[in-house]
PLY file of the C-alpha trace (Angstrom):
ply
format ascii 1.0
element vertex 192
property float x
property float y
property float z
element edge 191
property int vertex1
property int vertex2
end_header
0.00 0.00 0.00
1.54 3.54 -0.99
1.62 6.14 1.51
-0.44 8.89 1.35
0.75 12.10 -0.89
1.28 15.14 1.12
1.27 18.49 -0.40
2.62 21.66 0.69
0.47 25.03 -0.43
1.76 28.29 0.09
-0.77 31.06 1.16
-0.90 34.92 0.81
-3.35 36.91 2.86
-4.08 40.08 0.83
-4.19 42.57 3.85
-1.65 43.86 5.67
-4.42 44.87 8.34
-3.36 43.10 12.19
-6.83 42.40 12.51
-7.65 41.77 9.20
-10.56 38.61 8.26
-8.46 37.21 5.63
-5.37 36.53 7.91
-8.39 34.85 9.90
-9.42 32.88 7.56
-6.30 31.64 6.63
-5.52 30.41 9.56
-8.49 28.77 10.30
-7.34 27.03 6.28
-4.43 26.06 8.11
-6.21 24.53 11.07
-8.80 23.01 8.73
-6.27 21.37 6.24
-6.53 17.30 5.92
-3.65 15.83 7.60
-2.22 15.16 4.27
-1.91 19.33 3.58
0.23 21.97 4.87
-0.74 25.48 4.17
1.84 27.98 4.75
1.60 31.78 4.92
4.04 33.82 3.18
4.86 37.99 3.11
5.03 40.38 0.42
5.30 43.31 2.71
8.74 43.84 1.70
8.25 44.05 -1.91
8.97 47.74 -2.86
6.79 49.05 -5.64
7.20 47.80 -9.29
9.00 49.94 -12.03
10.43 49.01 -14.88
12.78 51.16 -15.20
14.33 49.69 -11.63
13.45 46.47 -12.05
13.91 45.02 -15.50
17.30 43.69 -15.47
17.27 43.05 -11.52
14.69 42.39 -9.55
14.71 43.08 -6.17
16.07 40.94 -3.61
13.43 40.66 -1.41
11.18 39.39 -4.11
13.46 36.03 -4.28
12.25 34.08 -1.07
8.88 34.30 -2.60
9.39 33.16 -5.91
11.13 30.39 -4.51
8.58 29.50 -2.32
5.48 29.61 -5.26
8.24 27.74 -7.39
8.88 25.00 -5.27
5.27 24.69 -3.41
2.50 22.26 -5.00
-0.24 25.24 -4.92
-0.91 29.08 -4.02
-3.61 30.18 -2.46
-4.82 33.53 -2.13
-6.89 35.21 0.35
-8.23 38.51 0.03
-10.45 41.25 0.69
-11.92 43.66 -2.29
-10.52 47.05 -2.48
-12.74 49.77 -4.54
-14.49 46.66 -6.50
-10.32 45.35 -6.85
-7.38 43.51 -6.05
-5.87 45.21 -3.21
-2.48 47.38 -4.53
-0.29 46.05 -2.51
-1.33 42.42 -3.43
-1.36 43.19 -7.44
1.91 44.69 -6.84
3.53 41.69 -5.34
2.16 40.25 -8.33
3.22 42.11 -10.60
6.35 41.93 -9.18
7.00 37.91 -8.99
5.66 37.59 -12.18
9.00 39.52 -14.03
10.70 37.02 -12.42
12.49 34.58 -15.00
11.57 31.64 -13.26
7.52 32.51 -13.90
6.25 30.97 -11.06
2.60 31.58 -11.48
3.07 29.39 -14.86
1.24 26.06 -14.31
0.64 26.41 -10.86
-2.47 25.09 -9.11
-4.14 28.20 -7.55
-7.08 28.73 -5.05
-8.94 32.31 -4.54
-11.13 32.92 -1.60
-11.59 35.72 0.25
-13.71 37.99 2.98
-15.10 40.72 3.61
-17.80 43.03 5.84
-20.12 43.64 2.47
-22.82 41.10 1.02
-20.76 39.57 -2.17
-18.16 38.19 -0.31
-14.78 39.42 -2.70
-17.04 38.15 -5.40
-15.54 41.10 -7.91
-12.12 40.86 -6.94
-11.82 37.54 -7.06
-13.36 37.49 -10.66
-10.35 40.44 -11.24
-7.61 37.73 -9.52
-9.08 34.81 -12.20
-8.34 37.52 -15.08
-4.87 38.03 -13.71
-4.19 34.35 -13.36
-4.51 33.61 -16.80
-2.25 35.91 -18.13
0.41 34.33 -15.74
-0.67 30.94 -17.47
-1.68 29.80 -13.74
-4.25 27.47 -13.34
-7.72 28.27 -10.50
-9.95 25.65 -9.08
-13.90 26.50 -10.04
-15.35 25.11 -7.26
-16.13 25.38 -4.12
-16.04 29.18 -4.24
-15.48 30.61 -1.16
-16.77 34.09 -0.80
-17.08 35.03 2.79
-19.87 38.01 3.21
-20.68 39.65 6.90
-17.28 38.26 7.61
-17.36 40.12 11.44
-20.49 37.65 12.04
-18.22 34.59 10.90
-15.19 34.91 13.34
-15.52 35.13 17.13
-13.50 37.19 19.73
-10.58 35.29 19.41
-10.31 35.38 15.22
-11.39 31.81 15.25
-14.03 30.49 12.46
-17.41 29.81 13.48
-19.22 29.62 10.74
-20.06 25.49 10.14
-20.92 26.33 6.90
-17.40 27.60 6.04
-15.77 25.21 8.34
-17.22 22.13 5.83
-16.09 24.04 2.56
-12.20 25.26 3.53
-10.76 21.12 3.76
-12.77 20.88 0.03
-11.45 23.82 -1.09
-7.74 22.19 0.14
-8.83 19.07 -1.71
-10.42 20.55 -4.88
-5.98 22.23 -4.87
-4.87 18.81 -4.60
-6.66 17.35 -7.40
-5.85 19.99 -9.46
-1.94 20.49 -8.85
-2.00 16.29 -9.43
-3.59 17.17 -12.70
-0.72 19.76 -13.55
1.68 17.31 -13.40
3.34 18.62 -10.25
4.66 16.27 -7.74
3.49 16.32 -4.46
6.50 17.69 -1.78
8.25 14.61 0.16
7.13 14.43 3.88
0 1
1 2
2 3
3 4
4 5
5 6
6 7
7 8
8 9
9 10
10 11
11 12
12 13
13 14
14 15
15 16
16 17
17 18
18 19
19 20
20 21
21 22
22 23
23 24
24 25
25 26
26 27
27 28
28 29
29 30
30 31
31 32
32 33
33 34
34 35
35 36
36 37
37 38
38 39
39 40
40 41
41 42
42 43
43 44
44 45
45 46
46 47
47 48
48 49
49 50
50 51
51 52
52 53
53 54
54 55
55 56
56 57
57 58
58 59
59 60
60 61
61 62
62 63
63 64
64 65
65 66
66 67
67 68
68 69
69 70
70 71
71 72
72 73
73 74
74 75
75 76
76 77
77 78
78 79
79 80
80 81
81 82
82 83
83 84
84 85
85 86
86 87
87 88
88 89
89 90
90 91
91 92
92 93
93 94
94 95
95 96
96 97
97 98
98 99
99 100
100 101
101 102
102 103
103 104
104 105
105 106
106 107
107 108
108 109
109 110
110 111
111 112
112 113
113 114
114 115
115 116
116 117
117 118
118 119
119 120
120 121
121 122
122 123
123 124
124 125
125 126
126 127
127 128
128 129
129 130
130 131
131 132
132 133
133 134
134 135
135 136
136 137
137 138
138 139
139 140
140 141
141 142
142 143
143 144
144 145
145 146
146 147
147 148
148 149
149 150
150 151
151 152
152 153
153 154
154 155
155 156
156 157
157 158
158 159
159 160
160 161
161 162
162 163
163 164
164 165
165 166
166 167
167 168
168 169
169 170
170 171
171 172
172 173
173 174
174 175
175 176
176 177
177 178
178 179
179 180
180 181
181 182
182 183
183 184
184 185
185 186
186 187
187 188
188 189
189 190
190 191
C-alpha cells in the first residue's frame, strides 16, 4: 500500500491589516487542512513598488524568497479582501512583481482564490479580477467550491477563530479541490 501524498500550499493573505478577516481565515485554512496538507503563509510586505525602469534587469532581492517559495510549493492560495471593486495594490503589486521574475512561477501552478469581507458579495468582484490576472500568468484556478465570505465580522468570534459550520465544511474541500488539481498539472506532491 503507498503512503499517502502530502502536499505543501503556500498562502498569501491580501491585507496587511493586524486584525484583518483574511489573515483569519487563513488560519483557520491552516487549522482546517486534511492531515495530508500543509498550508503555509508567506509575506510580500517587503516588496517595494514595481517599475520598470528599476526592475527590469534586476529584480529586487526581497522578491526572491517568494518566488522560490510559489516555485517550489505544490499550490498558491490567495486570500483577500476587495478594495474599490479590486485587487488590493499592494497584493497586485507583489504580483506584478514575482511575475518579471524569470523563473515565472505563477506558470502552471495550481491556484485557489477565496476571500472575505464586511459587504454582502463576499470578494465576489475581486476575485473574478484575480481569475483575469491568473490567466495571463498561465496559472491554473480551481472553479469550485467558491469561497466568498460576506458579513465576515459575524463569521469569526472574539478570538479570530471560524465559526461559521458552513465555512468550516467548505475550507478542507477547497484544500482538496488544490490537490486534485496540482496532481492534474503534473506537479509532484513535496516529500514528507
Amino acid at each position: 500500500m503507498s503512503a499517502e501524498k502530502h502536499y505543501h500550499f503556500v498562502a498569501l493573505s491580501g491585507s496587511l491589516r493586524k486584525g484583518s478577516y483574511n489573515t483569519m481565515a487563513l488560519k483557520a485554512l491552516q487549522q482546517l487542512a486534511p492531515s495530508n496538507i500543509t498550508v503555509e503563509q508567506v509575506f510580500f510586505d517587503k516588496i517595494p513598488m514595481y517599475n520598470a525602469d528599476l526592475h527590469t534587469e534586476q529584480l529586487p532581492e526581497e522578491v526572491v524568497p517568494l518566488v522560490h517559495k510559489i516555485k517550489e510549493s505544490d499550490g498558491v492560495i490567495i486570500v483577500s479582501p476587495e478594495y474599490n471593486y479590486s485587487i488590493p495594490g499592494a497584493l497586485k503589486n507583489a504580483i506584478d512583481v514575482v511575475s518579471r521574475h524569470p523563473d515565472k512561477p505563477f506558470s502552471e501552478k495550481a491556484v485557489a482564490i477565496m476571500g472575505a469581507s464586511q459587504g454582502q458579495i463576499g470578494t465576489a468582484r475581486m476575485q473574478y479580477h484575480l481569475r483575469q490576472v491568473m490567466v495571463f500568468l498561465n496559472a491554473f484556478v480551481i472553479n469550485k467550491p467558491e469561497i466568498m465570505i460576506s458579513s465576515a465580522q459575524h463569521k469569526f468570534d472574539e478570538n479570530g477563530n471560524l465559526t461559521d459550520e458552513f465555512l468550516i465544511k467548505q475550507f478542507p474541500l477547497l484544500l482538496q479541490s488544490l490537490a486534485r488539481l496540482s496532481d492534474k498539472m503534473g506537479h509532484e506532491p513535496a516529500s514528507i
